[in-house]
N, C-alpha and C positions, 0 to 999 in steps of 0.2 A: 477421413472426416470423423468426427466426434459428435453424440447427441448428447456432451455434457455441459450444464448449465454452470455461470460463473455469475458472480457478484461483485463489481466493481464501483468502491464507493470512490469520493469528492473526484468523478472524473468527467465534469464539463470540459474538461482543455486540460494540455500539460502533459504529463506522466501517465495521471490517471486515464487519460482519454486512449493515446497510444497504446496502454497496455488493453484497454476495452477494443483498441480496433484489430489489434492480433489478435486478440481470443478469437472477435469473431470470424477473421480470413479465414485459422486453424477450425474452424466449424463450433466452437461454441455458442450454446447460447446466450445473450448475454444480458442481464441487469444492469441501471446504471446510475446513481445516484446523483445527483448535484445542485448546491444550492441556487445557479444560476440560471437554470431553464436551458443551458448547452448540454448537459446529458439528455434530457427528452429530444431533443433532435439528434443527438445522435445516436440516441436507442434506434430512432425512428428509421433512421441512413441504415443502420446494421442490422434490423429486420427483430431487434430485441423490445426489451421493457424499458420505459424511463421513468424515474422518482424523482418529481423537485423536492426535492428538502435535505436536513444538514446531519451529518453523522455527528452533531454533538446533539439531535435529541432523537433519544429512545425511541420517543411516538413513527419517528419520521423511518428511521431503519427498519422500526417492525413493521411498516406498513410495507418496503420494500421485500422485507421476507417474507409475509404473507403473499405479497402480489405474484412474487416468484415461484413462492409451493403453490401459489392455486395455480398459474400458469401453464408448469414445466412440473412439479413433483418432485424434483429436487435441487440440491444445491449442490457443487462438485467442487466448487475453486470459491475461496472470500476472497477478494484483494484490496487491502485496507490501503489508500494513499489521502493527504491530506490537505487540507491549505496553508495559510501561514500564520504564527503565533507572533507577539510582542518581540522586539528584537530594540534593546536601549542596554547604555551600558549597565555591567553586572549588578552592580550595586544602586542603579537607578530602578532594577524594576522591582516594581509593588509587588505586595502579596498577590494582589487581583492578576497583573501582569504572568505570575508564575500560574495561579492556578488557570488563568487560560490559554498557558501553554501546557499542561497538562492535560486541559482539555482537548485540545489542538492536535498534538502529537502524542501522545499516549491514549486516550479513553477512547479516544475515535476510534482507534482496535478495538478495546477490549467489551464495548456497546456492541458492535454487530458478532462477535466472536461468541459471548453469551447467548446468542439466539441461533445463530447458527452449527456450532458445534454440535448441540443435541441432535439436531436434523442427520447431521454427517455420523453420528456413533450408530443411528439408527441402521442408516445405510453402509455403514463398518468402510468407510474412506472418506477420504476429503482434504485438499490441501488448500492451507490458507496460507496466503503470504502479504506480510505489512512493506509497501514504501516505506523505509527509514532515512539515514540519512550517512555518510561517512563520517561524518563528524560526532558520532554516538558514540566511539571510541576514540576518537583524536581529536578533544574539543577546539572551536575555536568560538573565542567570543564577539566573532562576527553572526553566530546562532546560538544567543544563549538558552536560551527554552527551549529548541529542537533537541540542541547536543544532551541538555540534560534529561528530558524526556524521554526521549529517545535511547538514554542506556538504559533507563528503565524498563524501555519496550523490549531492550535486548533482554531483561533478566526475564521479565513475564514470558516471552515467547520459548525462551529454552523451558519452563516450567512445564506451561504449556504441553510441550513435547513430552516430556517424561511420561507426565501424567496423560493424557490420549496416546499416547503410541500404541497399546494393547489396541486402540478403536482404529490404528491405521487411518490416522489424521496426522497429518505432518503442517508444520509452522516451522516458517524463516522467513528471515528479513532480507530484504536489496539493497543494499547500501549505496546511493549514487552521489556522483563528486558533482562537479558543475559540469550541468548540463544544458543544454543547450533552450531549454526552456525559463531562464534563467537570462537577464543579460550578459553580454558576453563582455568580457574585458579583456585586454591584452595580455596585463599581467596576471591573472587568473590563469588563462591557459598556458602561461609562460610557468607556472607553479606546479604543473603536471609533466608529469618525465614524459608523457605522450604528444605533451605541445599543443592540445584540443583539448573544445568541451566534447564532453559524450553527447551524443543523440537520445532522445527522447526511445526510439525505436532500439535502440543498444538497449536500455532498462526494458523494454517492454520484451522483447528477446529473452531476456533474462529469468523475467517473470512467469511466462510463459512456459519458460523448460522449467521451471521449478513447480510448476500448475502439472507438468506434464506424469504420465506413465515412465520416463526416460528417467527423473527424477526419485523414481520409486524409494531410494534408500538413503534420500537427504532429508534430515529434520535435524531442528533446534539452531539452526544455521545462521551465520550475517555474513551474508555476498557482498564484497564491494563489487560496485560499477561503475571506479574512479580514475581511470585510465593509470594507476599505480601510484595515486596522490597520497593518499593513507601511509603507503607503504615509506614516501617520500619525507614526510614528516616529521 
């Protein structure tokens, strides 16, 4: 068992949530953002902290990282995952459209990373890891905002790395294909050399060993967790 403390934000249900219910099995404690009132109950199920409100405003995350240092005294794991941005064909979306996919898929990291990070140099460790998407690198324009957002996330988060690694803070990303949180379609998993969507609890596996001491000497990374779809492509 572990008394280290994690932050997992947009995880009322999905990815987010799954990856917040590993932490706590593996003994973390754990924080849990969302803007739908499903993370407060399920901080409350897993003995943690719950925050209603959204990782796109500042106010709402610093109150999560305050509630968390006054709670527990520190931070050990950020795990940035998201909701979902404009998805219209490429040249249909607005300016507005893009900049809130940006918002969406990118900032959402880099809002609680700025508040958190200091915490983690202080205490010289900490790994933070963003839900991305497979498609950060293999776009399809069935996600245009995710896909493009998202290789941005990949360029920030190797920076990232560089630059804290002397703090022993490590950042990567999880790449997951279709997953089972997602509806499921025929030919979708028929697009995967594996023949399946992935489970929600495969990504959350994943994130978790990347949270973990096991993990020690992984930074600046993008995991896929696509059952070989990327590679398929």
């Amino acid at each position: 068992m572990t008394n280290k403390v994690a932050i997992i934000t947009a995880a009322g249900s999905g990815m987010g949530a799954a990856v917040a219910r590993k932490l706590a099995e593996d003994g973390y404690k754990v924080a849990i953002l969302s803007s739908s009132g499903k993370g407060e109950a399920l901080a409350q199920e897993l003995g943690g902290l719950g925050i209603t409100g959204s990782n796109q405003s500042s106010e709402d995350i610093q109150r999560l990282v305050d509630e968390t240092m006054k709670r527990w005294g520190r931070i050990d794991v950020l795990v940035n995952s998201a909701g979902h941005g404009p998805r219209k064909g490429i040249l249909e979306l607005t300016d507005e459209d893009w900049h809130e996919g940006i918002n969406t898929y990118f900032l959402n990291a880099v809002r609680p990373m700025r508040l958190v990070v200091p915490i983690m140099q202080q205490q010289k460790s900490g790994s933070i890891i963003n839900i991305s998407t497979t498609w950060a690198f293999e776009p399809s324009v069935l996600f245009p905002t995710s896909a493009v957002a998202r290789a941005g996330l990949a360029a920030f988060t190797k920076m990232c790395s560089d630059e804290y690694a002397m703090d022993n803070i490590r950042f990567n990303n999880v790449l997951p294909g279709w997953i089972d949180s997602l509806p499921m379609l025929d030919e979708r998993s028929q697009s995967v050399p594996m023949k399946r969507y992935g489970t929600m609890e495969e990504v959350a596996n994943t994130v978790v060993f990347l949270a973990s001491d096991g993990a020690g000497y992984i930074t600046g990374q993008n995991i896929r967790v696509d059952g070989g779809l990327a590679r398929s492509i």
